[in-house]
Backbone bond lengths (Angstrom), bond angles and torsions (degrees), N, CA, C in turn:
res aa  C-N    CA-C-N  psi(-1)  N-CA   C-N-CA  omega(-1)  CA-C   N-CA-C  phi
1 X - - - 1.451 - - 1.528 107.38 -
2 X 1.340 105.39 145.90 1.790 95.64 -165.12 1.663 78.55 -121.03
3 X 1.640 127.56 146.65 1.038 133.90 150.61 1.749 116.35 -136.11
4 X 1.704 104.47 124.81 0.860 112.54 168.53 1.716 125.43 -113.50
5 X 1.284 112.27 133.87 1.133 133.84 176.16 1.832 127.20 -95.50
6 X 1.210 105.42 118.66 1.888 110.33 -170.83 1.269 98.18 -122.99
7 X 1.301 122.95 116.55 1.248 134.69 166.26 1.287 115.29 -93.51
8 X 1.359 130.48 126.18 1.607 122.55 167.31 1.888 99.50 -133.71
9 X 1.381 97.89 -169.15 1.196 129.56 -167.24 1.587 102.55 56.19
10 X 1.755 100.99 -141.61 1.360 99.12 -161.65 1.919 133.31 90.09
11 X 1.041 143.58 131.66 1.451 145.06 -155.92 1.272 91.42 -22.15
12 X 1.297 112.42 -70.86 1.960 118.65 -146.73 1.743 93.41 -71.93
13 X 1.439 117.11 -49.37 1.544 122.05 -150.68 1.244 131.33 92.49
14 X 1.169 115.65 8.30 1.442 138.00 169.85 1.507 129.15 -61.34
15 X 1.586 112.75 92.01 1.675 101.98 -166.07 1.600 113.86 -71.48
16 X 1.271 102.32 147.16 1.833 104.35 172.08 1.711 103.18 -107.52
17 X 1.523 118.63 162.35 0.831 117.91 164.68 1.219 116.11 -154.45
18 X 1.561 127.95 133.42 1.446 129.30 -177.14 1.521 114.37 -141.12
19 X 0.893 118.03 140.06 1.712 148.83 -163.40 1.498 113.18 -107.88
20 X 1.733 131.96 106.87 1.494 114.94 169.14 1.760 78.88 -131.91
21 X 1.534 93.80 147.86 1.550 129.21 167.71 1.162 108.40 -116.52
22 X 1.049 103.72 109.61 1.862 127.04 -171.93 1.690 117.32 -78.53
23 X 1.611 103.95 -2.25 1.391 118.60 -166.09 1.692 83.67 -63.09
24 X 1.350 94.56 131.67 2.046 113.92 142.14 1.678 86.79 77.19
25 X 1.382 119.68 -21.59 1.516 94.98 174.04 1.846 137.62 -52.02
26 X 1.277 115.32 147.89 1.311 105.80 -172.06 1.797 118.29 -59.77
27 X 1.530 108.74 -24.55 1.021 115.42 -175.63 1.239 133.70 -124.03
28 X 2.004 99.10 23.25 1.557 129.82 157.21 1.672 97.07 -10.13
29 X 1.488 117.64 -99.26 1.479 131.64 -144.42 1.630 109.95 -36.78
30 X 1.739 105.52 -34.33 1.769 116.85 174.31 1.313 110.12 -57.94
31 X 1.525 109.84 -57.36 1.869 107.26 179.03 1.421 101.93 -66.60
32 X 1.287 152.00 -24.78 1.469 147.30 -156.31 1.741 74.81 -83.19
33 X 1.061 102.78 -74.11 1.924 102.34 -156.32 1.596 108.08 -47.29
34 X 1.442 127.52 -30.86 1.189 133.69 -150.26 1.413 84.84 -104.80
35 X 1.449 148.13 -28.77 1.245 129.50 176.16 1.498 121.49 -98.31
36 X 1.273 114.75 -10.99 1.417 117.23 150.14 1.351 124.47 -70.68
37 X 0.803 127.75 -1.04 1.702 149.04 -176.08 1.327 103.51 -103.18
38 X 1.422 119.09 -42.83 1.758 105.18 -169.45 1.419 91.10 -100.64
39 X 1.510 134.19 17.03 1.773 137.71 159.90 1.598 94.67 -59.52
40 X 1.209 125.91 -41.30 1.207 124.19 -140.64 1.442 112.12 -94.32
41 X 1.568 119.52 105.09 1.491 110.21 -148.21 2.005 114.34 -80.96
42 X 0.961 95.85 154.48 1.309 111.63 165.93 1.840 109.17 5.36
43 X 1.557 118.39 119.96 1.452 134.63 169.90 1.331 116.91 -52.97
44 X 1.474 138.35 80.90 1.733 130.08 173.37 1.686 104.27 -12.18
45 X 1.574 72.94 145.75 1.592 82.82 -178.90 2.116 122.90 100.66
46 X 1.416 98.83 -27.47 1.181 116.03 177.29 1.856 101.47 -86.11
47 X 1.708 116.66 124.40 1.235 99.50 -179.01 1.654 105.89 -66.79
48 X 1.751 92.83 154.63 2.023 97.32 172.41 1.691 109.71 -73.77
49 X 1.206 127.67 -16.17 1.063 119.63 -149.23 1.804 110.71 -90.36
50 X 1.607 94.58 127.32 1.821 79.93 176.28 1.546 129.91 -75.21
51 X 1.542 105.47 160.60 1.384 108.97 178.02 1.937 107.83 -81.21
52 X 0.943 103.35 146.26 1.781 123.77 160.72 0.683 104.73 -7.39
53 X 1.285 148.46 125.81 1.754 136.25 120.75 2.016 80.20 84.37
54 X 1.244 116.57 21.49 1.845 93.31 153.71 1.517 126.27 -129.00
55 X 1.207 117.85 176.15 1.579 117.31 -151.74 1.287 90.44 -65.08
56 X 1.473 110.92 173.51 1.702 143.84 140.74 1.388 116.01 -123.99
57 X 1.652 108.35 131.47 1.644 101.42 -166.23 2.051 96.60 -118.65
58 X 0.808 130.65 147.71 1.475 135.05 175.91 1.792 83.00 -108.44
59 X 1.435 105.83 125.79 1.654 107.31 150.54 1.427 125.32 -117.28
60 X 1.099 124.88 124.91 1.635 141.39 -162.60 1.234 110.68 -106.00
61 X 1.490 128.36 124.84 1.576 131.44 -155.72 1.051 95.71 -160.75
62 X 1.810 116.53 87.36 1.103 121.82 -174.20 1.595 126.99 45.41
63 X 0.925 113.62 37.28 1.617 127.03 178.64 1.718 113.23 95.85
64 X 1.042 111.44 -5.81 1.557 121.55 -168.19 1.814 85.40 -83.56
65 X 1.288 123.00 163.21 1.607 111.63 -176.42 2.209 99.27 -152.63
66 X 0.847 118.07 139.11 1.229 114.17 167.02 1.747 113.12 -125.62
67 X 1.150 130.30 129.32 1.241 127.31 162.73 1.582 124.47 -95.17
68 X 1.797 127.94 108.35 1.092 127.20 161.74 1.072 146.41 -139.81
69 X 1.731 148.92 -165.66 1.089 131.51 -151.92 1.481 118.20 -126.23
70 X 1.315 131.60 162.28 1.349 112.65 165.29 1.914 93.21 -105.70
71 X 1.132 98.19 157.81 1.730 144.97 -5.78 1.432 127.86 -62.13
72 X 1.464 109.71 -15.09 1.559 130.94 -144.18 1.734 94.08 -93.79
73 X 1.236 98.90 69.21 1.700 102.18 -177.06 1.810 99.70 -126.92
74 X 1.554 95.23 133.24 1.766 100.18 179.38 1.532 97.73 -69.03
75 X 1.255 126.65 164.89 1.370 147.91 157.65 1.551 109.91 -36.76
76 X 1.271 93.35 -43.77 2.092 94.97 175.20 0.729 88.01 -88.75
77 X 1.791 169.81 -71.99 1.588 147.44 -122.11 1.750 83.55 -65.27
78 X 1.603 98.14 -62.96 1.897 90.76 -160.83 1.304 118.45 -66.26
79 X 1.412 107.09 -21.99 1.758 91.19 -178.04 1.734 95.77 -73.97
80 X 1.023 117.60 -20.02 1.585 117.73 -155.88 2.477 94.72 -76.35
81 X 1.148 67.31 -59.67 2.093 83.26 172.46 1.276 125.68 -41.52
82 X 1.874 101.86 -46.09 1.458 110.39 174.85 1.533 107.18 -77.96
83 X 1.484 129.83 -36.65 1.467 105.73 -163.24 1.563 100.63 -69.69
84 X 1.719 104.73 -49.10 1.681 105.97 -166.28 1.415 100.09 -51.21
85 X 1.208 159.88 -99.68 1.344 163.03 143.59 1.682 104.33 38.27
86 X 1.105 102.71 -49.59 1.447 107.52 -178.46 2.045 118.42 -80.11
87 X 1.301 84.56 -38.77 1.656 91.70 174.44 1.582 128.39 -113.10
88 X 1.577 92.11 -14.82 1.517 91.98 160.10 1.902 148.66 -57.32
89 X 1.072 119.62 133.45 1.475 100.58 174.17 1.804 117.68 -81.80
């Protein structure tokens, strides 16, 4: 499973971008479950609109794509944002 993560906006506007391929990893089935989970956009009821000066993240899951905002991030978008970001190249 390839997931890529694009971060933009934010003070400066500076996009980030990071890439993990989950192929053959020992702990594939965790990122499979945890990135099908942050597919699933934003809970009604949460406004769409972003705050000032904060990110927008596009998440990419094997071609499947979600676009969202902070603050208005499910528990899987952010856990999903912070690991790739963190371990991605």
């Amino acid at each position: 499973m390839r997931i890529v993560v694009v971060r933009t906006g934010g003070f400066t506007g500076i996009e980030r971008r990071a890439e993990v391929d989950t192929s053959g990893r020992p702990d594939e089935e965790e990122w499979r479950a945890l990135a099908l989970a942050a597919l699933v956009p934003a809970p009604p009821g949460l406004p769409a609109d972003r705050v000032r000066d904060g990110f927008s993240y596009r998440i990419t899951v094997d071609g499947r794509a979600v676009l969202c905002h902070d603050p208005n991030l499910s528990d899987a978008q952010r856990t999903l944002i912070s690991r790739v970001l963190k371990e991605g190249a």
